[in-house]
C-alpha positions in Angstrom: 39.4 52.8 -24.6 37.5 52.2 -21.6 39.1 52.3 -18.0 38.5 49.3 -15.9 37.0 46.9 -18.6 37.2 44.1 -20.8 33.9 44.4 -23.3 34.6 40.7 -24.6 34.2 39.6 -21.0 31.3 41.1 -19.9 32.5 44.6 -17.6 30.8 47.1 -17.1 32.7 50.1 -18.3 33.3 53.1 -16.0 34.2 55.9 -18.1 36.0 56.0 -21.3 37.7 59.1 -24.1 37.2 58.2 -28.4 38.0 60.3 -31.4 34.7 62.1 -30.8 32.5 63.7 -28.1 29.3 60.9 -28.6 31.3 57.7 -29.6 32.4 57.6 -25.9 29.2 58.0 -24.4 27.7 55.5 -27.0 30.5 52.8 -26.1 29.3 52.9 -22.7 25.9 52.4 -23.2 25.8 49.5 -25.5 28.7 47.9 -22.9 27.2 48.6 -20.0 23.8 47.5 -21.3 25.5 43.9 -22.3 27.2 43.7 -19.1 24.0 44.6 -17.1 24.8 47.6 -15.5 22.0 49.9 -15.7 23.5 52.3 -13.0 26.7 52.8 -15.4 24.6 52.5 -18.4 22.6 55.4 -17.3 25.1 57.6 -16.4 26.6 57.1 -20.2 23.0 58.1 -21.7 23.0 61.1 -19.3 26.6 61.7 -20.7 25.7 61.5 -24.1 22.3 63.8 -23.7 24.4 66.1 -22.0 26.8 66.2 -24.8 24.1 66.1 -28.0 22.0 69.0 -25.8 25.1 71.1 -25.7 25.1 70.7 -29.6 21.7 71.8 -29.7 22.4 74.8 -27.4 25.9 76.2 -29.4 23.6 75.6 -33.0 20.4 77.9 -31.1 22.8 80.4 -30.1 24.6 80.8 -33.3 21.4 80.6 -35.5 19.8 83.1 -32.5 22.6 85.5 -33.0 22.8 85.4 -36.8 19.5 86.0 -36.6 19.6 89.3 -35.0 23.1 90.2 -36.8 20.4 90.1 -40.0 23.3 87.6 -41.7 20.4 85.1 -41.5 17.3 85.4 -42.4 14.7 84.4 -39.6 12.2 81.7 -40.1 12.7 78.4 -41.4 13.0 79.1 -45.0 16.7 80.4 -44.0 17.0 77.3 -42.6 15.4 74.5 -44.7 15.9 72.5 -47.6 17.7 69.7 -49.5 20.8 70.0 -47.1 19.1 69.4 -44.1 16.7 66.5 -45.1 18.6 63.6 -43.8 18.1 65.3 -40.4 14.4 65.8 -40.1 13.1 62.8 -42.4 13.6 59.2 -41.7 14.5 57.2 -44.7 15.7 53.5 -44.9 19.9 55.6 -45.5 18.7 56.9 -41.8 18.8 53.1 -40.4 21.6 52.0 -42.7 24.4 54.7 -42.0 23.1 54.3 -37.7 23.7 50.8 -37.7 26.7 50.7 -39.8 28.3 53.3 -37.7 27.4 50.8 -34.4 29.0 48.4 -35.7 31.8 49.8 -37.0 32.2 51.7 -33.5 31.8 48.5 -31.5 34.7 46.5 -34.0 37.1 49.8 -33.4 36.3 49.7 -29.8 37.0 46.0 -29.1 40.0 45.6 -31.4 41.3 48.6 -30.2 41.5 50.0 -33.7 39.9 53.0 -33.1 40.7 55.6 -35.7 39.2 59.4 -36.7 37.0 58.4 -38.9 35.3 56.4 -36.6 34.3 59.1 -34.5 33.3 60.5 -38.0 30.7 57.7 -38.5 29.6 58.0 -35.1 29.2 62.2 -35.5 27.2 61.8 -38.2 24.3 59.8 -36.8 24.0 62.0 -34.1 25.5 65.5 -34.0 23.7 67.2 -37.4 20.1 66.4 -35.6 20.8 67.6 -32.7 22.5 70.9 -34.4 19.5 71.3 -36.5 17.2 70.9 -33.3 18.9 73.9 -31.9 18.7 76.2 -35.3 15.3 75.0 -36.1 14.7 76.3 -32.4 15.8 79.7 -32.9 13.9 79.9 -36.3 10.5 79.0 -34.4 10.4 75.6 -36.3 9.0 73.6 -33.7 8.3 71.0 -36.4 11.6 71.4 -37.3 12.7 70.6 -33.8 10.5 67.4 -33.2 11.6 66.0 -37.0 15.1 66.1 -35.9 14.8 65.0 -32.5 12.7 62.2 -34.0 16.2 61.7 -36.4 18.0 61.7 -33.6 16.4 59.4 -31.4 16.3 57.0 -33.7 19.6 57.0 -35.0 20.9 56.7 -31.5 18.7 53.6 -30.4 20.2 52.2 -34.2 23.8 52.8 -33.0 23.3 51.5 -29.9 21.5 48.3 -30.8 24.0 47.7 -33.8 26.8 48.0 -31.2 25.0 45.8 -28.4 24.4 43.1 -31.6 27.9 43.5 -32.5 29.6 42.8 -29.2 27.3 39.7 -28.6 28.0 38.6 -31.9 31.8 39.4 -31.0 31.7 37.3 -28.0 30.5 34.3 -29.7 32.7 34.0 -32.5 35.7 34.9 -29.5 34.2 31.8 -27.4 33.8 29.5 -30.1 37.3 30.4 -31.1 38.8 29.6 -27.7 37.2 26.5 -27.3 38.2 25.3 -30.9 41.9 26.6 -29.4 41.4 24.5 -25.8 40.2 21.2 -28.1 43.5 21.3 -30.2 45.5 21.5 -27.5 
């Protein structure tokens, strides 16, 4: 939940804590960016790039010291195939599971219904790029790299649009539901 906000009303959220380490971040931004605070919406993309770059960094150095342990193989070939395709190809699933997952994170957020696999749903948009950035890294891949930060990029402008749609969409209904409320009365 976010401190010091209402997302149905419109406030800019200051800082918030999920079920996982990007949903946060993500909350922030689509709020902030329907409230109109570009300051605070910043600083939740800085957050989140922060975050998804550590990601990158602990995958580098575990692939990096694998590497040199000789468990893995270097070069992409240890690295590649079927298992990580979702993460350097965009597909129409790519768009699908990113938008899903925004709305899905937006509903959870506003309801206050928040529960694991949320943060699940969110994860998976964002964290297995930015992962495979960092081994594709250490394995010289720089195709690799831009593939998944191209994945990743676009899964996160997905979420965040979904989540943006969501809470105007959320809004509406909330309106038109008050005034049907005030007109009964």
């Amino acid at each position: 939940m976010m401190a010091q906000s209402d997302p149905m009303q419109g406030a800019p959220a200051s800082y918030c804590h999920s079920l996982s380490p990007d949903l946060a971040p993500a909350n922030a931004i689509a709020v902030n960016l329907a409230a109109g605070s570009v300051r605070r919406m910043l600083g939740a993309l800085g957050t989140l790039v922060v975050g998804l770059g550590l990601a990158m960094v602990v995958a580098f150095v575990v692939t990096a010291g694998l590497q040199a342990l000789g468990v893995l193989g270097s070069g992409v070939a240890a690295v590649s195939g079927q298992l990580t395709a979702y993460v350097t190809a965009l597909a129409p699933v790519t768009f699908a599971v990113a938008i899903v997952a925004g709305v899905v994170a937006m509903i959870a957020f506003v309801t206050e219904q928040g529960t694991t696999a949320v943060g699940v749903a969110i994860s998976v948009t964002t964290i297995p790029a930015a992962a495979y950035a960092g081994v594709a890294l250490a394995s010289g891949d720089a195709r690799g790299v831009a593939a998944a930060l191209v994945v990743l990029a676009v899964n996160v402008v997905c979420l965040v649009l979904a989540q943006v749609t969501t809470l105007a969409v959320l809004r509406t209904w909330k309106k038109r539901r008050d005034q049907r409320g005030s007109e009964q009365k």
